[in-house]
C-alpha positions as CSV (number, residue, x, y, z in Angstrom):
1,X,10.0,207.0,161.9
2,X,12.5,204.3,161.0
3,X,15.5,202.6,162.8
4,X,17.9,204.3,160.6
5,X,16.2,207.9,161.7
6,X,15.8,207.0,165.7
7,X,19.8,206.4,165.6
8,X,20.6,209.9,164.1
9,X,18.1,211.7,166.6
10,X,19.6,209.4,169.2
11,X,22.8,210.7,168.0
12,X,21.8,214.1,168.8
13,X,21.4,213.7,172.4
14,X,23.4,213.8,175.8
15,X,24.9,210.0,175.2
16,X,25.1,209.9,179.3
17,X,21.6,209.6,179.6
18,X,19.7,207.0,180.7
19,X,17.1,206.1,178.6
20,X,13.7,204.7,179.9
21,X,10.6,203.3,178.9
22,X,6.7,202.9,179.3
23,X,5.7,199.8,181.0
24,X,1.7,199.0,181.0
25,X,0.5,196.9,183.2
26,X,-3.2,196.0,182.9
27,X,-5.8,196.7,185.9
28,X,-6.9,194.3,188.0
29,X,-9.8,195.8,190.1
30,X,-12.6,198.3,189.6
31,X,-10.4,201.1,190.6
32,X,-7.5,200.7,187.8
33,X,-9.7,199.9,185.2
34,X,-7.4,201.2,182.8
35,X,-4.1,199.5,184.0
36,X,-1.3,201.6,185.1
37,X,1.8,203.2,183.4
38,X,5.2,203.8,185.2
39,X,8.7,204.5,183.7
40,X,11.7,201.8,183.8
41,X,15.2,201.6,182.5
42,X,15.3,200.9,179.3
43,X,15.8,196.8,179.5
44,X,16.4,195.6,175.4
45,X,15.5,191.5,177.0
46,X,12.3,192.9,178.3
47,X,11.2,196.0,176.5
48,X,11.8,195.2,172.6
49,X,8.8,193.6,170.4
50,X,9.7,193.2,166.1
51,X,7.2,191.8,164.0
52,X,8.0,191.0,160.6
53,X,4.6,190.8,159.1
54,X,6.2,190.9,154.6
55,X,4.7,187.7,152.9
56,X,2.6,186.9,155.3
57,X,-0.4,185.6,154.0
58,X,-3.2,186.7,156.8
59,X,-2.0,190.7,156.1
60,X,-3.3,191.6,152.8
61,X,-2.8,194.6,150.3
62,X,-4.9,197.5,151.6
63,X,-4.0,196.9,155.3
64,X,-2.4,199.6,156.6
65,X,0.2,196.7,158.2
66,X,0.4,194.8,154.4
67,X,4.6,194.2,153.8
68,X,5.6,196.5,157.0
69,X,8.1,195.7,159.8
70,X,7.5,197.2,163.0
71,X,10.2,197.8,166.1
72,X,8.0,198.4,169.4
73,X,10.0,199.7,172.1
74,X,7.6,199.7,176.1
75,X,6.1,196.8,177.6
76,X,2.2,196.8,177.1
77,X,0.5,194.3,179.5
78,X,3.2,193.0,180.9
């Protein structure tokens, strides 16, 4: 999905809402191995990663990331 689709689905739904996100926070004992996951309010300082990877020279033609732009919305290791 692109930017330009994710506005007109957003479009589509109750604009009252509160939108949340996926934070990930890595584990830090034998017991949460895995990290844990909890939802938060959507915060656009805290919870928005863009990587513009066109022309850059380490990404080459045949990688699946080659000339892409990519909009992460969550918080992964936080």
């Amino acid at each position: 999905m692109i930017v330009s689709e994710l506005i007109e689905f957003l479009k589509m739904q109750d604009q009252g809402a509160t939108v949340e996100v996926v934070e990930h926070k890595s584990g830090k004992g034998y017991y949460d191995q895995g990290g844990n996951a909890n939802k938060q309010d959507f915060d656009p300082l805290k919870h928005v990663d863009y990587i513009d990877l066109r022309e850059n020279p380490y990404v080459k033609e045949g990688d699946p990331r080659h000339n892409k732009r990519f909009l992460f919305l969550g918080e992964i290791d936080g």
